[in-house]
N, C-alpha and C positions, 0 to 999 in steps of 0.2 A: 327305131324305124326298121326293123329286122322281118320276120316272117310275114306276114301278109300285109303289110303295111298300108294301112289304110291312106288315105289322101295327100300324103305331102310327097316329095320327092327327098332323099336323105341326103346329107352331104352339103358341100356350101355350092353357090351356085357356078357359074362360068362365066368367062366373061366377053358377052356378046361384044360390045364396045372396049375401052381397057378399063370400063368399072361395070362389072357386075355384080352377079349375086346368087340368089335365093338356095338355098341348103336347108331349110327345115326336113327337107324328109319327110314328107308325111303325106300315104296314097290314101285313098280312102275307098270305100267300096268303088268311088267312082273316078274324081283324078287325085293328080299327084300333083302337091306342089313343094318347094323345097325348099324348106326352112332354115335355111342356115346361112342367108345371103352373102354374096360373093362381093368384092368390088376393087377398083384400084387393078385394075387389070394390069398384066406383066408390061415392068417399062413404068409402072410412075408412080408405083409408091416404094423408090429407093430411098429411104430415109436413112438420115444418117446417121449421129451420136459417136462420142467417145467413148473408144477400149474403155469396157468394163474389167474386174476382174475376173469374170468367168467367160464373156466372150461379147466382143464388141465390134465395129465396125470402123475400117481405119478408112482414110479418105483417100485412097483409090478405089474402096466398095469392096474391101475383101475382108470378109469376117478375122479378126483377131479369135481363135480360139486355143484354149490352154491343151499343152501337148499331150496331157492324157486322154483328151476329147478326139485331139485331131487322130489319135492311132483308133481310136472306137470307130471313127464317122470310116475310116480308112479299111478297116478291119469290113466295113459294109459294103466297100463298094462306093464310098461316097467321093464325089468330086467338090471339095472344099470352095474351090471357084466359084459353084453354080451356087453355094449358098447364102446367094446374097439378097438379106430383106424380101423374099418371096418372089425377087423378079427374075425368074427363072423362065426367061423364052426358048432354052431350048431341053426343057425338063422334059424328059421323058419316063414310060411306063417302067424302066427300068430302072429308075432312080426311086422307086417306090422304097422305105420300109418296110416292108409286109407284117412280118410275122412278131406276136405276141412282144417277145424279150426282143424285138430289134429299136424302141423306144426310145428318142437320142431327141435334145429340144435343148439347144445351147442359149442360153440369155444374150438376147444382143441390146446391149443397153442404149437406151434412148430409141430403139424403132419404133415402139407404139406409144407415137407424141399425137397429141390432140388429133394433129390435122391426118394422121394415118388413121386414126382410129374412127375418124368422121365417114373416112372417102370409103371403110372397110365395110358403109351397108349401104349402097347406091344400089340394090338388088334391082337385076333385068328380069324379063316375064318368066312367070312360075313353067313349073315345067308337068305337064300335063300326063295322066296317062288313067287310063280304065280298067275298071276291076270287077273280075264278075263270079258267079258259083261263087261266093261267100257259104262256107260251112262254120256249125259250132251253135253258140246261143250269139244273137248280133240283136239291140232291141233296137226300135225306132231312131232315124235321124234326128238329133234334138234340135229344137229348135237355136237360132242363133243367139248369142246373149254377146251384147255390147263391150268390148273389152273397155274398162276405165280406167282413168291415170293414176298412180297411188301419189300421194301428197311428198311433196318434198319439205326438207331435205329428203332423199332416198336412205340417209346413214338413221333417220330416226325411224320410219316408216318402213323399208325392209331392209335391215342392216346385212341381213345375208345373203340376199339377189346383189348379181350382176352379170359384167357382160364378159364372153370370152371372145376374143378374139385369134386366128389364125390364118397362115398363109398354105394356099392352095396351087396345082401347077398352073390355072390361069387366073392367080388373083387374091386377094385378101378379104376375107369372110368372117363372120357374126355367127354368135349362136348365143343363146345366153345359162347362166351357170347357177350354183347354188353351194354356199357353206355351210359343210354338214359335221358332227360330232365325231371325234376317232373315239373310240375305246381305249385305244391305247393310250393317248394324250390328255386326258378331260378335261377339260374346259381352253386348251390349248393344241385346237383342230389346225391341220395345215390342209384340211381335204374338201373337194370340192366335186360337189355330183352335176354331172351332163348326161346330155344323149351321146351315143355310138358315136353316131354320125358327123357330130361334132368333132372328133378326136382324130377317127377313121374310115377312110375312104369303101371299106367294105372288099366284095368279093373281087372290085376290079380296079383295086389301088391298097394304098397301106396308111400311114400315120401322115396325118398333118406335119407342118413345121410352126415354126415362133409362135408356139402354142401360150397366152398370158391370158391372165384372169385379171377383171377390173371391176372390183365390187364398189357399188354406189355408183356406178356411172354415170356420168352428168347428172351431180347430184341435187342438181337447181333448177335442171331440167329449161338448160338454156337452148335458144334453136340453132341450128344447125350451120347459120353463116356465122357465129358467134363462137362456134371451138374452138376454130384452129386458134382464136385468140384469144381464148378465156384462159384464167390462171391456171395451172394444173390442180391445183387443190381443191380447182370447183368438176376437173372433168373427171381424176384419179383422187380423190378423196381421201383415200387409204394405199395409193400407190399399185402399181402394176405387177400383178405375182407369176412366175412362170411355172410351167405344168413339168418341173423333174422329176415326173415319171405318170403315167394313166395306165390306166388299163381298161377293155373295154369285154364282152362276153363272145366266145369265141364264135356261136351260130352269127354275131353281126359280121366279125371277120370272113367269116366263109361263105355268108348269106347275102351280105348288106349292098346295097345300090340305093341312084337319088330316086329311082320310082317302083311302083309294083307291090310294097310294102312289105318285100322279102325279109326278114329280118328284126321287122317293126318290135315285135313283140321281147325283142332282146336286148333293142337300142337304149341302153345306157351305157353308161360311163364313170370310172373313179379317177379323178386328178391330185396329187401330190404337189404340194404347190413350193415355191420357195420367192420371197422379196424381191425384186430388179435390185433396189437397192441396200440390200441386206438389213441387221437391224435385227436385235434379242425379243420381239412378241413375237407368235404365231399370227396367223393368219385372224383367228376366233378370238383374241386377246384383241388383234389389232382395231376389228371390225364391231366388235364386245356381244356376237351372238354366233350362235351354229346351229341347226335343227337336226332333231335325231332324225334317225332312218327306220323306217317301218315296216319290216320286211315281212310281216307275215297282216299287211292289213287286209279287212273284212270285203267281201266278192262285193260289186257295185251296187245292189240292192239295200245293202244294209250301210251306206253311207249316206248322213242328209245331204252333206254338199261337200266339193272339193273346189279350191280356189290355185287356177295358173295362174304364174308371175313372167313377165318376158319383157323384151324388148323387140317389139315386132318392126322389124326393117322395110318388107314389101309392101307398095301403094297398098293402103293412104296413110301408111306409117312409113316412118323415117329412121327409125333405128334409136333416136335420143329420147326416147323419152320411155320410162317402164311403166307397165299398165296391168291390168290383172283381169281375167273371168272366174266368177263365182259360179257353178250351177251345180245339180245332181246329179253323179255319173250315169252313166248305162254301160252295156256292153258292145264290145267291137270284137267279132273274131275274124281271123286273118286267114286261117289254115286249120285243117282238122288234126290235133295234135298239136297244135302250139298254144300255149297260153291265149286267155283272151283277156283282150285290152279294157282299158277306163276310156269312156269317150264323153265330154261331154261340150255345150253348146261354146262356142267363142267364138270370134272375129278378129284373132291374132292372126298375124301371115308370117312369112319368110323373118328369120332371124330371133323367134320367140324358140325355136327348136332350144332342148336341152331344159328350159326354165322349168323349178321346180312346182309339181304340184304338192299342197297340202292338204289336208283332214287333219279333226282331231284324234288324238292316236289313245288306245287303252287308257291312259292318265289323263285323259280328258286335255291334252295338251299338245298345241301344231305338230303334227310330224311329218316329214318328208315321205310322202308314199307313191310317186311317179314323177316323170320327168315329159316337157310335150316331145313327140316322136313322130305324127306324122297329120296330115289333116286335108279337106279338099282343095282345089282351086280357088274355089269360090270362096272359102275361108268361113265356113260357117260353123265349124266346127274341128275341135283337136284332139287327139288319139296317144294315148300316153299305155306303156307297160304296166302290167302288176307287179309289183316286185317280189322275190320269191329267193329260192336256194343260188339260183345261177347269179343273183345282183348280190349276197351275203357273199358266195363264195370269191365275186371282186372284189368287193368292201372288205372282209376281212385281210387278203391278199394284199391291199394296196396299206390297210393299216398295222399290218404285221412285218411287211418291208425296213417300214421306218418306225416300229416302235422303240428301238434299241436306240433312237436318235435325236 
């Protein structure tokens, strides 16, 4: 959701009440709504769990973390007290992460239990704004195409969708994610593609915190008064993996906000994931699929169709349940000079931000070749990046880190 950012607003949402939402990010020529829904506003989603081995929460509400962590978060600037389960009332602008390498997301074991993960996409109203002088090639508005539920289980029908979830300074947010191939590891991925916006706050903030990936979520696709008590196995299927380390494109850094679609064209993201509860599969072993990455695929004209995958949180979605649009892309340009986007028709809202889109790739076989990034109010439609040198050169980045490991 970087450079011109068509229709959503980026980032997770706020939280009007103490549960909001919406972060999808995504403006569109005309508004902006924000796909990344917020919710659990500061103050009530203190969850709590026993000291993990990397970093847990003890019952006074003060993170356990291991002393090589605590001199890092220290080394920042960070106030250890205030990191507790996102309920941060008196977070401020200064307590941001910002920059690229200041990336720090301690596992706090047991936070993201069913009933946190439920309350984290009660997204409040989309966040609005207008967009006009559109330069570049932009074709027609497409028309809207019905988002549908994909069949459950979610672990047989898309083993590699899910959801991510994060804590924001007013609140706990949604986006959704995707399991993709490392090169360096095959067939034994620990990486997981998003939007920007999902990760990072953009030009007027820094890194998320309790950043956890939850592939197959609610994978029976139960409703939503039935979480907080449903078994774990039905809601984390494959367990809770947290993001030890992202990286996301520096124009979203420098560029990125929830409106105006600054950035759009850059919003993605690579995640580095590791177990809550440890354990010798990767991630792609655990899940038993990954989809490559596509980074040089063909301009919108020459694709028949591309199919998103998300968890749309804002009315008349709720966030449990994952759904998909099919259509033929077109184009979206944002800026003259910035890449121009994949856009095509759907009716996902707030918290579909990040979900992978696919085509099929050269081999005639699914490939990862956008992520959604930003889209109207009205939700008629979703705006995703091309992917190109600048999303290789995170992807090789985030896979060259950890190949040695």
């Amino acid at each position: 959701m970087r450079p011109i950012r068509p229709t959503f607003a980026a980032r997770g949402g706020r939280s009007a009440r103490r549960r909001t939402s919406p972060a999808l990010a995504a403006v569109g020529l005309a508004a902006a709504l924000a796909l990344t829904v917020t919710s659990c506003g500061p103050g009530e989603d203190n969850a709590g769990g026993e000291p993990s081995a990397s970093a847990g929460q003890a019952a006074d509400g003060k993170i356990v973390i291991p002393d090589h962590l605590k001199d890092e978060l220290k080394k920042h600037g960070v106030d250890l007290d205030k990191w507790k389960g996102g309920a941060w009332k008196d977070w401020s602008k200064d307590d941001w992460l910002r920059e690229a390498e200041d990336y720090i997301n301690p596992i706090i074991e047991d936070l993201w239990d069913p009933a946190r993960m439920r309350d984290a996409e009660q997204p409040d109203r989309p966040v609005g704004n207008d967009i006009s002088g559109d330069q570049g090639v932009t074709d027609p508005t497409p028309a809207p195409v019905q988002a549908q539920p994909l069949k459950t289980p979610y672990t047989t029908s898309a083993p590699e969708a899910g959801k991510l979830f994060f804590d924001g300074p007013e609140g706990s947010m949604v986006c959704s994610a995707t399991v993709i191939q490392d090169s360096a590891h095959p067939g034994k991925s620990n990486m997981v593609w998003t939007a920007g916006h999902c990760v990072h706050a953009g030009k007027k903030g820094g890194w998320y915190r309790n950043i956890a990936f939850v592939p197959s979520y609610n994978n029976t696709d139960r409703p939503a008064a039935e979480i907080g008590d449903a078994p774990r196995d039905e809601i984390t299927p494959h367990g809770v993996w947290w993001g030890d380390w992202a990286q996301t494109s520096d124009q979203w850094i420098a560029q990125g906000g929830p409106t105006g679609g600054e950035g759009a064209p850059y919003d993605f993201a690579v995640l580095h994931v590791t177990p809550e509860k440890g354990g010798g599969k990767s991630l792609e072993e655990t899940v038993g699929s990954a989809l490559p990455v596509e980074f040089d695929a063909p301009a919108a004209p020459e694709i028949a169709s591309m199919t998103a995958t998300g968890y749309p949180a804002a009315p008349p979605f709720d966030g449990q349940k994952q759904l998909e649009c099919a259509d033929k892309p077109g184009r979206l340009s944002i800026s003259t000079g910035d890449p121009t986007m994949y856009r095509i028709g759907c009716t996902m809202t707030g918290g579909s931000s990040g979900g992978g889109w696919t085509a099929l790739g050269r081999d005639g076989k699914p490939a990862l070749v956008s992520n959604t990034s930003i889209g109207p109010v009205t939700a008629g439609w979703l705006a995703g990046p091309r992917l190109g040198e600048e999303a290789k050169g995170i992807y090789d980045s985030v896979s060259g880190k950890f190949a040695n490991q």
